[in-house]
C-alpha positions in Angstrom: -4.3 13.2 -13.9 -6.7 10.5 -12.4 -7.7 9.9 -15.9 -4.3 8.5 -16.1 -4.6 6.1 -12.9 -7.9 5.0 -13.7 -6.3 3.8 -16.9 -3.5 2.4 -15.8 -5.9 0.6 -13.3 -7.6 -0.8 -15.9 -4.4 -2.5 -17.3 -2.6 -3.5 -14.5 -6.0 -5.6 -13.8 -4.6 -7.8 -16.9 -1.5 -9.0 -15.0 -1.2 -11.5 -11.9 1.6 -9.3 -10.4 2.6 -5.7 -9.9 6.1 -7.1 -11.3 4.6 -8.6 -15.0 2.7 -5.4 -14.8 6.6 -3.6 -14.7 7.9 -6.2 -17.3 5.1 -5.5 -19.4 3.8 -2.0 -19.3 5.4 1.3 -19.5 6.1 2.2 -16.0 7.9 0.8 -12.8 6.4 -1.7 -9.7 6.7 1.7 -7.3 5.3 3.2 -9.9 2.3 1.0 -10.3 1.8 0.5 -6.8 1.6 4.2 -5.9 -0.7 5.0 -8.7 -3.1 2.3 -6.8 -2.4 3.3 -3.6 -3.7 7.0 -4.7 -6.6 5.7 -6.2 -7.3 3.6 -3.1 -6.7 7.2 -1.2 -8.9 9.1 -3.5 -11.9 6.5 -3.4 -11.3 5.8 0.2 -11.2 1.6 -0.1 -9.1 -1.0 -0.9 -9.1 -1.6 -4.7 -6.3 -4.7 -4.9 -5.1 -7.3 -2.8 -1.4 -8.4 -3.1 -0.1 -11.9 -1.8 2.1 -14.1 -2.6 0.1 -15.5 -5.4 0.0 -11.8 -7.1 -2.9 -9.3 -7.2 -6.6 -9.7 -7.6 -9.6 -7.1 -7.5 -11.5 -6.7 -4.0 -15.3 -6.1 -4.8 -15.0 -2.4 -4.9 -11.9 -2.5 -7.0 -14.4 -5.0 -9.7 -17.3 -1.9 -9.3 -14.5 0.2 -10.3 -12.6 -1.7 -13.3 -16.8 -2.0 -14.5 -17.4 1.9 -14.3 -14.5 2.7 -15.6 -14.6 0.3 -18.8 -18.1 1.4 -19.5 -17.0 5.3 -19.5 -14.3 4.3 -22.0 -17.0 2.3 -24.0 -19.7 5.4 -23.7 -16.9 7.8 -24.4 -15.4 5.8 -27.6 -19.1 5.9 -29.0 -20.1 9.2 -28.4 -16.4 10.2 -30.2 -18.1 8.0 -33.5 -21.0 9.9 -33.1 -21.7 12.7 -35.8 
């Protein structure tokens, strides 16, 4: 289940707003917003910052997006591997 946040974290960083994010990806604004605010929870920091310009990435939140795309990169090669 926090695979699935994790990677929806990992798109919604791809959109300026929690809205295109809604317009564009599979899920709902509430929806997005609560699967970050759990993440936030688990990891115990702020992960986005929302304004009126949209969202962007606090520092923890650009650790996080960097862990998380190399696990996906380590994971994809070690599913090539024989």
């Amino acid at each position: 289940m926090i695979w699935d946040k994790l990677n929806r974290f990992t798109k919604i960083t791809k959109f300026k707003s929690l809205s295109e994010a809604s317009r564009k990806g599979d899920i709902s604004q509430p929806t997005w917003s609560r699967n970050i605010s759990e993440l936030e929870n688990v990891f115990g920091t702020r992960l986005i910052l929302r304004d009126h310009n949209g969202i962007r990435l606090t520092n923890k939140g650009k650790d996080l997006l960097e862990i998380v795309q190399n696990f996906k990169t380590n994971l994809n090669d070690f599913k090539f591997r024989n």
